[in-house]
N, C-alpha and C positions, 0 to 999 in steps of 0.2 A: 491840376492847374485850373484856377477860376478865369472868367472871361475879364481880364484886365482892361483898367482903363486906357484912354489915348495919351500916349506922351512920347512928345516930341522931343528929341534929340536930334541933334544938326549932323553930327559922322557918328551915327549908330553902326556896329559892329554887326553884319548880318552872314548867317549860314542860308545859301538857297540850296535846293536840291530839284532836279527834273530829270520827271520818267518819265515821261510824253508818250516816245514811242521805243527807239532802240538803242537810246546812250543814255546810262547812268552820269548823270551829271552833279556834280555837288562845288560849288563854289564859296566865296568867300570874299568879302565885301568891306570896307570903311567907310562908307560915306558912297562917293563916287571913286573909290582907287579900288582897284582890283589885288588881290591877297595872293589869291588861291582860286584854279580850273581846273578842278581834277575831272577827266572823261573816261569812263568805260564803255567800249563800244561792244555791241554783240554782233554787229556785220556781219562778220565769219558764217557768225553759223546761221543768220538768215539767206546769206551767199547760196547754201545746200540747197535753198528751195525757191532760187529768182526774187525774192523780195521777204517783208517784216511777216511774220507768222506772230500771231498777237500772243498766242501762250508762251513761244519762247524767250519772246524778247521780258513778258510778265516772271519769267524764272530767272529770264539774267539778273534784271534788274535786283530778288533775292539775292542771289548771289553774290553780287558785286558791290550791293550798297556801304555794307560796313566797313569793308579796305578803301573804298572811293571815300567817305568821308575822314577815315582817319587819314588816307592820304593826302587831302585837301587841308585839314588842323595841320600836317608836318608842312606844309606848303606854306601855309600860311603863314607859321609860327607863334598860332595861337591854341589855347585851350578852350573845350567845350562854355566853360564857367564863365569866359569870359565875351561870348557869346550877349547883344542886346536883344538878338529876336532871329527866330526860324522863318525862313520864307517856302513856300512850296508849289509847284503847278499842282493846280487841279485841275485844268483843263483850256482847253479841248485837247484830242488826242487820242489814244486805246484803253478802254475801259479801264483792264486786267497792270498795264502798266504804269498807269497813272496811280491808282488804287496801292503798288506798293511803294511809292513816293511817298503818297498820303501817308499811310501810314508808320512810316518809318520818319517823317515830320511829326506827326503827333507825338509818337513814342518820345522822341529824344526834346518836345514843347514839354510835354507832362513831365521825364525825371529831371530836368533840368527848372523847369519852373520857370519858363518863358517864353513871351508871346510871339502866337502862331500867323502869319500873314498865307492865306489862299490864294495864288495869284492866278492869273490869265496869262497864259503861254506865250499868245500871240505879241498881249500886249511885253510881256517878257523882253520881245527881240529890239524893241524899239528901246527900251529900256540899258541892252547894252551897248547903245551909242553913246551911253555917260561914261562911261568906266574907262580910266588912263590909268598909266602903269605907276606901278606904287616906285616915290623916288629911288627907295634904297634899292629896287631891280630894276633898273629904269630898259633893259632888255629882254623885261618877262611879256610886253605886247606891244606887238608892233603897233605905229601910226595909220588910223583909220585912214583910208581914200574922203579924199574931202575936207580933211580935218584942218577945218579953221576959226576954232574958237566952241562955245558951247553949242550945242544943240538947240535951236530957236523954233519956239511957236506960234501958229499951227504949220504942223509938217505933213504932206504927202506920205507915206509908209507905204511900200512896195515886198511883200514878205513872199517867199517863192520857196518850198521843199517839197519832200515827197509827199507829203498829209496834207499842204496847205498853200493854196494861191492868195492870195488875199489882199487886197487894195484898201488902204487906212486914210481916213482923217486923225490926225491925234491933235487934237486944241489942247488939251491939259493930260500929262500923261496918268496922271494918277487916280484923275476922275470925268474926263471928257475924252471919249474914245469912240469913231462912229464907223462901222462899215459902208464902206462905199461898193464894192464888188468883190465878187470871189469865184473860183472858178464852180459849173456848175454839171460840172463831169470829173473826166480825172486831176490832180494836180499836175503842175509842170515836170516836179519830179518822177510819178508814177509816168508819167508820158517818157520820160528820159527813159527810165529805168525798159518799159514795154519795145519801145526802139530799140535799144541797145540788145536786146533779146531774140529779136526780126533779123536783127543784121547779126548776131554771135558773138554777139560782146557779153562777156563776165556781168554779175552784176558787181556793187550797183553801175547804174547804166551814166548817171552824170559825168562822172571824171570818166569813163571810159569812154566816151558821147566826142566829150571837150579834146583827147588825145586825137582820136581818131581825124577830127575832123580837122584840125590843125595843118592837113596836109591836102584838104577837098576844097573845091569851088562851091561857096554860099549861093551862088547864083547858079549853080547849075537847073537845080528845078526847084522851081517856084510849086512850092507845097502852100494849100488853106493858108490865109490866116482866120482864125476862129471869132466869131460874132464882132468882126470887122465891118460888114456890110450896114446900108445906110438902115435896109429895114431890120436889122439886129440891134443896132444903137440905140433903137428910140426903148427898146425893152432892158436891152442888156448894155448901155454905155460902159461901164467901169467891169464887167464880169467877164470871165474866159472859158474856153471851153476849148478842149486838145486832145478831147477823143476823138473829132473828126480828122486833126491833122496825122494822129497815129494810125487809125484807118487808111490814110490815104498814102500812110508811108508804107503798111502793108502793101496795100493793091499794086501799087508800083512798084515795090520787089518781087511780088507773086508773076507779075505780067514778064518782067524779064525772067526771072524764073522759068516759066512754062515756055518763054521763045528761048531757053537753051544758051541767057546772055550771060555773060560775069554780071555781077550785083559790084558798079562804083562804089563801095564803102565808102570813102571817105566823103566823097561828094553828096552821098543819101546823107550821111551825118552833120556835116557841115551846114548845106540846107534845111535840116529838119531842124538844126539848132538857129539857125538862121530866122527862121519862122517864128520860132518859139520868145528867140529873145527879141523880136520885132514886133509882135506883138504884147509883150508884159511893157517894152519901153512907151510903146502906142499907146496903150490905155492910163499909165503911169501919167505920162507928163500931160496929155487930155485932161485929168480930174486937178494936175497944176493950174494951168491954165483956164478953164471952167470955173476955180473956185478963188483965184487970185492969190493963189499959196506958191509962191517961189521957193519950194525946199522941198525935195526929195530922196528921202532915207529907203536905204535898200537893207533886207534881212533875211535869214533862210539861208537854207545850205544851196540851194541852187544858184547863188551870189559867185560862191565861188566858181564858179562856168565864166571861164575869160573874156566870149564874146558879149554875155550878157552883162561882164563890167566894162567893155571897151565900148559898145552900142549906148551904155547909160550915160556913157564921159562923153563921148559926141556929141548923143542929143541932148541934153541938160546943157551943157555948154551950151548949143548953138537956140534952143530956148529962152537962156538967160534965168535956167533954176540950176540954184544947190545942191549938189550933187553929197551925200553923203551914204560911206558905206563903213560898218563898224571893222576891224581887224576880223578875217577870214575865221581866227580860231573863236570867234566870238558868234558868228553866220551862225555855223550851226547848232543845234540843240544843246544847250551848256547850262550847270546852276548858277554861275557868274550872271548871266544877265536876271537869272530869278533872284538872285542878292541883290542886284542892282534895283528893280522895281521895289522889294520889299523894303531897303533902305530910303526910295521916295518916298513910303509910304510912311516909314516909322518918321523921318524927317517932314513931312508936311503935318504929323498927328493925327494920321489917321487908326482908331480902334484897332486891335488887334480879331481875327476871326474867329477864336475860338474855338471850342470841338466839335459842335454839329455839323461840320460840312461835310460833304462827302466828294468826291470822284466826281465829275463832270463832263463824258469825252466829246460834250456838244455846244461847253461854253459859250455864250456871245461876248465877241469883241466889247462890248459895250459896259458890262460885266469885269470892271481891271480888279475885284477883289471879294472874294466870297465874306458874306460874314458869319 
């Protein structure tokens, strides 16, 4: 395959594929209707060892690619041939992982003889707040939270999972993309996940986090909130940081620990979720307000954490911003929303990327397409 020119078509047919970190994702795309999400996840077996172990989830993603995409063509109900352009994450993400994404996008650009879009992950998530369910399955995705008409810009972006915290301007999604903050220690989710570990929860630690605490007092103890304070703002306003609040969930288990108390679970968890989704809402609707942007889109798997969708419906309400959040199965890491950016991209005319790129696991936001 040569590096083709740009051409634009209006509902170009797109296959995305994302191997980020630990789900084989490969989707399937028209325009902005949604086809086909096929997911393989390798959970299981990072489960064995508390969290993602980067060669394993690099061998799942082997493994798993070729039945995920053919499951995603049967899903779809369409053939490779028919196919106007491959989309693929490069990056940011795990080296080893991303790399066989890459590759298995190149492979099937080259026999097939068609153009290859490199996308940006991050910008990916924002990308599946377009995608509605195709009429003839009109119960294959549920109704986004929010969902009131097309996605409008410039939006706020609030993107929260295990790999990545991260606070967005999007003005134009296809080619104006700005970081505003990002956390500068763990993500929210590695913070779930490290908690849920403290206290003896399975991983991963999010949904086990979110059960647990369903039955604790929020307000029991006031844990950190992270570069909250006034002399942190002037350096860090829009960035986060949650390795002091999981610290400090230790010491406080450690301390009744050694006085011989029961450890309140539900109430440790409740609270430390409390904290957590207090703080992303805080800084979130802040960079609203700050930059006169009334619209805030939430993305990531840590979306789905209940308190962290009921705290963003309160306060966006009671701000007077837009609340929007894509369908849950769309939150996390899926090729649907990388079909979805690369279908922006083939539909605005933007070149195809062609073969020299490689792997990226440090992308910038800013960066929505390698070429």
């Amino acid at each position: 395959m040569t590096e083709a020119a740009a051409t634009r078509i209006a509902e170009p047919l797109v296959l995305g594929i994302e191997t980020s970190c630990d789900e084989t994702g490969v989707g399937i795309v028209r325009g902005r209707t949604l086809l086909a999400n096929a997911i393989a996840s390798s959970m299981d077996e990072h489960a064995r060892y508390g969290g993602v172990i980067p060669e394993v989830a690099a061998r799942a993603h082997l493994e798993a690619m070729t039945p995920t995409i053919e499951r995603a063509l049967a899903d779809a109900g369409v053939e490779l041939s028919e196919l106007d352009a491959i989309a693929v994450t490069c990056g940011p993400g795990l080296a080893g992982a991303l790399m066989v994404g890459v590759a298995a996008a190149k492979a099937l650009a080259v026999s097939l003889g068609k153009p290859l879009y490199a996308v940006n992950h991050l910008v990916g998530h924002v990308g599946a707040d377009l995608l509605r369910s195709d009429p003839e399955r009109p119960d294959q995705l549920r109704p986004a939270v929010g969902d009131v008409g097309e996605l409008e810009l410039p939006t706020i972006a609030l993107l929260v999972s295990g790999g990545h915290t991260s606070l967005l301007l999007v003005r134009d999604l296809v080619g104006d993309v700005e970081m505003l903050g990002e956390t500068i220690d763990d993500a929210a989710g590695e913070a779930f996940d490290k908690v849920a570990r403290l206290l003896g929860l399975p991983y991963p630690g999010g949904p086990q986090i979110d059960r647990v605490a369903a039955d604790g007092d929020p307000n029991a103890i006031r844990f950190p909130r992270g570069l909250t304070h006034p002399k942190d703002l002037a350096r860090h306003r829009y960035d986060f940081s949650f390795s002091g609040l999981k610290t400090s969930v230790a010491r406080w288990v450690e301390k009744r620990e050694s006085a011989g108390e029961e450890i309140p679970v539900a109430d440790v968890a409740a609270s430390f979720r409390e904290a957590v989704a207090d703080v992303l809402l805080t800084k979130a609707l802040a960079a609203c307000a700050d930059l006169g942007v009334p619209r805030l889109l939430l993305g990531g798997g840590v979306v789905a954490n209940a308190r962290v969708r009921e705290l963003a419906a309160e306060r966006a309400a009671a701000a007077g911003v837009q609340l929007r959040v894509p369908p849950l199965s769309l939150c996390t890491d899926n090729g649907a929303m990388i079909a979805s950016l690369g279908a922006q991209l083939v539909a605005a005319g933007h070149a195809p990327s062609g073969l020299a790129f490689g792997a990226d696991s440090t992308l910038p936001v800013d960066n929505v397409q390698i070429r």
